[in-house]
C-alpha positions as CSV (number, residue, x, y, z in Angstrom):
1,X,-2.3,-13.5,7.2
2,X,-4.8,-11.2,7.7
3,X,-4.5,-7.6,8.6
4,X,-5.3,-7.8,12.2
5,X,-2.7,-10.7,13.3
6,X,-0.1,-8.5,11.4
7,X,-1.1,-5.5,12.8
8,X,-0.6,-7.1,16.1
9,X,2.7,-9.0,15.0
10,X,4.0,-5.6,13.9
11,X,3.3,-4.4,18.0
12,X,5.0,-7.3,19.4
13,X,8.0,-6.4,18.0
14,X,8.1,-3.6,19.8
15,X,9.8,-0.9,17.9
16,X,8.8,2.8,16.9
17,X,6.6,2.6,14.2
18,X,5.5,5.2,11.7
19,X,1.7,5.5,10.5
20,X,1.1,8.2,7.9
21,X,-2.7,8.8,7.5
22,X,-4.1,7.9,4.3
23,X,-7.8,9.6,3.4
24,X,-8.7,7.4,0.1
25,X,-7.4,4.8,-2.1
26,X,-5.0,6.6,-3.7
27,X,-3.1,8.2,-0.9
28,X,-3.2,4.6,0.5
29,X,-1.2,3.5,-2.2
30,X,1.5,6.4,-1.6
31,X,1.8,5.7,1.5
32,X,2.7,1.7,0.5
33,X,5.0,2.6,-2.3
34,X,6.7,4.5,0.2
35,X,8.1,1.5,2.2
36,X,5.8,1.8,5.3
37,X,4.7,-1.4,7.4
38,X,1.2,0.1,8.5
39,X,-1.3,3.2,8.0
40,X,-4.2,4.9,9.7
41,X,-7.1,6.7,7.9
42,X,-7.6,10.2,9.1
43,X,-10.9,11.0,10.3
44,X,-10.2,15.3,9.3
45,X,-8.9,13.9,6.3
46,X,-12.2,12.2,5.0
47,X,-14.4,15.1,6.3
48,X,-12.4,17.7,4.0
49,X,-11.8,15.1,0.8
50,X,-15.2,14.0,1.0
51,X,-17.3,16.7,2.0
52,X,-15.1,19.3,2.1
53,X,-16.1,20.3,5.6
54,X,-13.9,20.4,9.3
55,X,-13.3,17.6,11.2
56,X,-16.2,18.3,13.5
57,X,-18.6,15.1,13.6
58,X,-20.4,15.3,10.2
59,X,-19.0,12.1,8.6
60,X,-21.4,9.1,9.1
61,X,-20.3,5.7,9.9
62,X,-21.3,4.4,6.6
63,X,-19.3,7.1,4.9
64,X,-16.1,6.4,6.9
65,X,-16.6,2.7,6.8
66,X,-17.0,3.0,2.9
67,X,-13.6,5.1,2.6
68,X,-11.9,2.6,4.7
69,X,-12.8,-0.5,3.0
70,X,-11.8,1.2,-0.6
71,X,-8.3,1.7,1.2
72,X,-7.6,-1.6,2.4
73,X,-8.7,-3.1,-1.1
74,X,-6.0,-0.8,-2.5
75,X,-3.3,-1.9,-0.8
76,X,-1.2,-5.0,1.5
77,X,-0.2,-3.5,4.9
78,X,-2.3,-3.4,8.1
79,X,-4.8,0.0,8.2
80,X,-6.1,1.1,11.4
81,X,-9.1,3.7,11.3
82,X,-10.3,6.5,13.1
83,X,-13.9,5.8,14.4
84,X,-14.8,8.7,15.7
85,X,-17.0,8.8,19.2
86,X,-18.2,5.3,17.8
87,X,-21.2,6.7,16.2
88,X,-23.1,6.9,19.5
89,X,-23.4,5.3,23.2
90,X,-21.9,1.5,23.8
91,X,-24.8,0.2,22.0
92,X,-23.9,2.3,18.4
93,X,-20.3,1.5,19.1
94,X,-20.9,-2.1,18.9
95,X,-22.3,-1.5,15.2
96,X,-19.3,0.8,14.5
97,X,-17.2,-2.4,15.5
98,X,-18.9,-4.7,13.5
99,X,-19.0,-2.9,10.5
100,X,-15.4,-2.0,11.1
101,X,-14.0,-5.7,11.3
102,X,-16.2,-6.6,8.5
103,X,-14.6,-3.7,6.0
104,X,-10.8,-5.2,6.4
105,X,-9.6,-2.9,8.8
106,X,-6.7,-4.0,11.2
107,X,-8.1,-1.8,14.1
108,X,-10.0,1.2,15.4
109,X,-9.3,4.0,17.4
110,X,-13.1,5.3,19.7
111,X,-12.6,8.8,21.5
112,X,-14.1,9.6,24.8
113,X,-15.6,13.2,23.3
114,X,-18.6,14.6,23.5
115,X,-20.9,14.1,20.2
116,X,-20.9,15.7,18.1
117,X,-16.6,15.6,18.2
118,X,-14.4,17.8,16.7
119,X,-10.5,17.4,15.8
120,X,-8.4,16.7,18.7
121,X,-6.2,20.2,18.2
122,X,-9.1,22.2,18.4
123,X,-10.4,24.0,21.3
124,X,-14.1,23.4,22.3
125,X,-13.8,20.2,23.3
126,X,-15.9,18.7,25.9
127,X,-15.7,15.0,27.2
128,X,-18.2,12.1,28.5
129,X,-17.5,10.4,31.7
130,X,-15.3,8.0,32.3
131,X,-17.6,5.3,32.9
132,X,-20.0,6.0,29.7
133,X,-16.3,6.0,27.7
134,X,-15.3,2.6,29.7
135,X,-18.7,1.1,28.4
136,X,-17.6,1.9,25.1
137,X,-14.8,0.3,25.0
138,X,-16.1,-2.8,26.6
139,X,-18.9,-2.9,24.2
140,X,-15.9,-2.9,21.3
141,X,-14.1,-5.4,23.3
142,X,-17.1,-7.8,23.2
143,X,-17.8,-7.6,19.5
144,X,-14.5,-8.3,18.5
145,X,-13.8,-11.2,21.1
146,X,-16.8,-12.5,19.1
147,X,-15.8,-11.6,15.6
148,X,-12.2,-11.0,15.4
149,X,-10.3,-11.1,18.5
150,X,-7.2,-10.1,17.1
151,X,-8.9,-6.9,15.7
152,X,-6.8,-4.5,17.6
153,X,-8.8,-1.7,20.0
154,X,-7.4,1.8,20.5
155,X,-8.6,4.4,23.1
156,X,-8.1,7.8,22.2
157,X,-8.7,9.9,25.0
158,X,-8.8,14.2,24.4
159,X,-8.8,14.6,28.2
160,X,-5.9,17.2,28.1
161,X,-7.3,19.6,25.7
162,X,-10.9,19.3,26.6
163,X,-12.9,21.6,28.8
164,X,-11.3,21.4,32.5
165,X,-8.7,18.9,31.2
166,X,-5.3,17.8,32.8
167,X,-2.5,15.7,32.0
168,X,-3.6,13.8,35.4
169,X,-6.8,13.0,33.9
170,X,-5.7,11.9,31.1
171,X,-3.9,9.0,33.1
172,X,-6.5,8.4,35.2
173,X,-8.8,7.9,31.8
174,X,-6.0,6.2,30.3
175,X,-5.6,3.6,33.0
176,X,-9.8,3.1,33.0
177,X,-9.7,2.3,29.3
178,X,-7.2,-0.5,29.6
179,X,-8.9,-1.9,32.2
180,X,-12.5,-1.9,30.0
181,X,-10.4,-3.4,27.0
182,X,-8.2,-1.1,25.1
183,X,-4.8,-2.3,23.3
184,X,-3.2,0.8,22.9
185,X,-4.3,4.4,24.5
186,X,-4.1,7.4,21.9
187,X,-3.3,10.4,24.1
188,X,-4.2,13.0,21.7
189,X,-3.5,16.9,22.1
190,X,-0.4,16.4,24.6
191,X,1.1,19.6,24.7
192,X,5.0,19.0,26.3
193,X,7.4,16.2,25.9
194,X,6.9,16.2,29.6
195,X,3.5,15.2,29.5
196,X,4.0,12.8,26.5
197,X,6.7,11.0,29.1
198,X,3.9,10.9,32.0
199,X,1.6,9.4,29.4
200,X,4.3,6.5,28.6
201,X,5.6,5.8,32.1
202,X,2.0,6.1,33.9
203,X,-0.4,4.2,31.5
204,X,0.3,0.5,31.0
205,X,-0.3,0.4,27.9
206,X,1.8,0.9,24.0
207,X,0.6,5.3,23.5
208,X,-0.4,5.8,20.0
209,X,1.4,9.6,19.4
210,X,-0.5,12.2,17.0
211,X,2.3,14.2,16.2
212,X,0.5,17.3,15.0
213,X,-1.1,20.4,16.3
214,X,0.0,21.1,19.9
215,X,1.9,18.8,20.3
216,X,5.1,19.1,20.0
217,X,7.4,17.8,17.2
218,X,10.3,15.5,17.8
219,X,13.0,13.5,16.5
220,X,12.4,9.4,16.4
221,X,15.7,8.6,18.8
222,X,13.7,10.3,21.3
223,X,10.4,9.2,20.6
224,X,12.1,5.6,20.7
225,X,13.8,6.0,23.8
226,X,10.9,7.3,25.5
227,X,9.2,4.4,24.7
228,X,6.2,5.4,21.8
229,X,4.5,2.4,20.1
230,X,2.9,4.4,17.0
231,X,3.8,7.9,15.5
232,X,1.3,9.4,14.1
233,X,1.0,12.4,11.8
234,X,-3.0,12.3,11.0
235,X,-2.8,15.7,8.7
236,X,0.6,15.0,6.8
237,X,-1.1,13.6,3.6
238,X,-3.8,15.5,3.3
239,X,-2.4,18.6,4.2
240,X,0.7,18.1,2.0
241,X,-2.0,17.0,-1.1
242,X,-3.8,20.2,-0.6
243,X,-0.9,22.0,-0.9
244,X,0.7,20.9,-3.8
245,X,-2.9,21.3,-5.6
246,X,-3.2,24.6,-4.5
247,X,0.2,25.2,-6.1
248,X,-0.5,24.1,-9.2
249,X,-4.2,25.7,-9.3
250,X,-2.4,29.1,-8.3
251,X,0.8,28.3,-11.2
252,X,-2.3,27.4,-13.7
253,X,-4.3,30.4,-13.1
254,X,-1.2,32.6,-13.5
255,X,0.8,31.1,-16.1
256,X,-1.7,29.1,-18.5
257,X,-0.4,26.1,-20.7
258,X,3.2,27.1,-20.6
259,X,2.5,26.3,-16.9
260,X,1.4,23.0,-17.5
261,X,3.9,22.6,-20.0
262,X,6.5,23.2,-17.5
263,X,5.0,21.1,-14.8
264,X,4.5,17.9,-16.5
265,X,8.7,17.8,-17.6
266,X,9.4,18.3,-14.3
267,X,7.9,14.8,-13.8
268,X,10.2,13.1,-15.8
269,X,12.6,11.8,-12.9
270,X,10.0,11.3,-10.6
271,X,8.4,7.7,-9.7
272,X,5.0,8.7,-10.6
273,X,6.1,10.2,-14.0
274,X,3.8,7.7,-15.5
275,X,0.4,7.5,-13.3
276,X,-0.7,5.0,-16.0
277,X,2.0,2.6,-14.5
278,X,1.7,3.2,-11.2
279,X,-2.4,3.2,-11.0
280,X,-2.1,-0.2,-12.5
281,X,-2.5,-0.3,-15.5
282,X,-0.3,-3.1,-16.4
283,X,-2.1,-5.3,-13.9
284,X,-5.3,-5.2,-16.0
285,X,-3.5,-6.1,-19.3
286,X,-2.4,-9.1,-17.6
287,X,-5.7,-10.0,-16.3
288,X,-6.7,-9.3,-20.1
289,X,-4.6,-11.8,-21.5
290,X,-5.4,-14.1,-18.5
291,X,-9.1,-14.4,-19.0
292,X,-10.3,-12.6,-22.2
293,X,-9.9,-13.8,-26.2
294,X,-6.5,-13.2,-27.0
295,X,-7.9,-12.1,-30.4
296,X,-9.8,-9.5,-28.8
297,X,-6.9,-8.1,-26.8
298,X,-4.0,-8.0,-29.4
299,X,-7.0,-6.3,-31.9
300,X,-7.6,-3.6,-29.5
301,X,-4.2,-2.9,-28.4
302,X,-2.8,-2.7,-32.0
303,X,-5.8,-0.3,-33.6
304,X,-5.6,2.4,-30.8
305,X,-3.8,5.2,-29.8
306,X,-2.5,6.1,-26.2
307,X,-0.2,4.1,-23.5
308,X,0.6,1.0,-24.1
309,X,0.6,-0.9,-20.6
């Protein structure tokens, strides 16, 4: 089945679902061997992997597009992907779609920011009109009636946090980009469970929720019985990566080998104890014996040293 008819199947059903963010292959593959049915790839969480800068509009669509389709090669479960403003007006955003469907991804989520954007839980944000976002999201619509009509269309909206912003304009936006095409609205920057409500009961459409920043954190029984299509928590990976590297940089730089030392036994009960296994490793031996001299293999395997797979 591909990803975009299971991304949608996975919405039909109607329950609260969880989408970490993944920010390259590797993460992607966490986030699978972690039991989860879906994932999204964090626009901040490219910008500061792969160029080490904020999440303020300085990724290119080739670059993000590139990450993407890396991720979804790495792994089985529908990925949705943050596209920014689309790149540009309508006309760049119908490029960002195409390029977008063709990389594997399940779906996209376009903002209605000013360009160049910055992350959603930042202030100085400033927003384009209503109408120039609604052409956006037409412009996606038509690409993907043409391409892939199940890809799935997401309109994030930063109308509450942005310069003059309102939980009523948010709505009102909200409501536009349904109308122009959008499966699901991402309301991003809420700042009260109150407003989070509003954006559920008042916009007929599933609300993607970036739980994160502002916005306040709560329990999934009440995000489920408010009604919330997608939970999203865009910095969790990324966040939690950098910290546990900066841990081990700051235990390294203190304590030397016998720092090391004691870090790696500490990974002997954990389910990447052997990163040789879990990478995959054992998947290319098998593809080895599969379609290389079995001579060759059983020689090479036998006269070296190091794991085994």
């Amino acid at each position: 089945m591909k990803p975009s008819k299971e991304l949608r199947e996975l919405l039909a059903k109607k329950e609260l679902l969880i989408a970490p963010a993944a920010f390259d292959a590797l993460s992607a593959k966490i986030i699978e061997a972690a039991g989860f049915k879906l994932m999204a790839v964090t626009g901040y969480g490219v910008s500061a992997t792969l160029l080490g800068k904020p999440d303020v509009g300085l990724t290119t669509l080739t670059e993000v597009v590139n990450v993407a389709r890396h991720i979804v090669g790495a792994v089985t479960i529908p990925v949705f992907c943050d596209a920014d403003t689309g790149y540009g007006n309508a006309i760049n955003t119908m490029r960002t779609t195409e390029e977008f469907i063709k990389s594997g991804v399940a779906g996209i989520h376009i903002e209605d920011q000013v360009a160049p954007k910055r992350c959603g839980h930042v202030a100085g944000k400033q927003l384009i009109s209503i109408d120039e976002a609604a052409g956006k999201y037409r412009a996606a619509d038509h690409v993907r009636q043409e391409m892939d009509p199940d890809f799935v269309l997401i309109a994030r909206t930063d109308a509450r946090g942005a310069v003059g912003g309102s939980i009523e304009e948010v709505i009102r936006r909200g409501n536009a980009y349904v109308e122009a095409g959008a499966d699901l609205i991402f309301p991003d920057g809420l700042t009260s469970v109150e407003e989070l409500e509003r954006s559920v009961r008042e916009i007929p459409a599933p609300i993607l929720y970036n739980m994160t920043g502002v916005s306040p954190l709560l329990p999934m029984s009440q995000l489920q019985e408010m009604g919330v299509c997608i939970v999203e928590n865009a910095g969790g990976a990324f966040v939690a990566a950098a910290r546990a590297m900066w841990d081990y940089m700051q235990g390294l730089a203190s304590g030397g080998t016998e720092f090391m030392m004691q870090s790696f036994s500490t990974l002997a009960d954990h389910p990447i104890r052997n990163f040789h296994e879990f990478i995959g490793f054992p998947e290319i031996r098998k593809l080895e014996e599969e379609y290389l001299p079995s001579e060759e293999v059983q020689r090479k395997y036998a006269e070296t040293v190091g794991y085994q797979p």
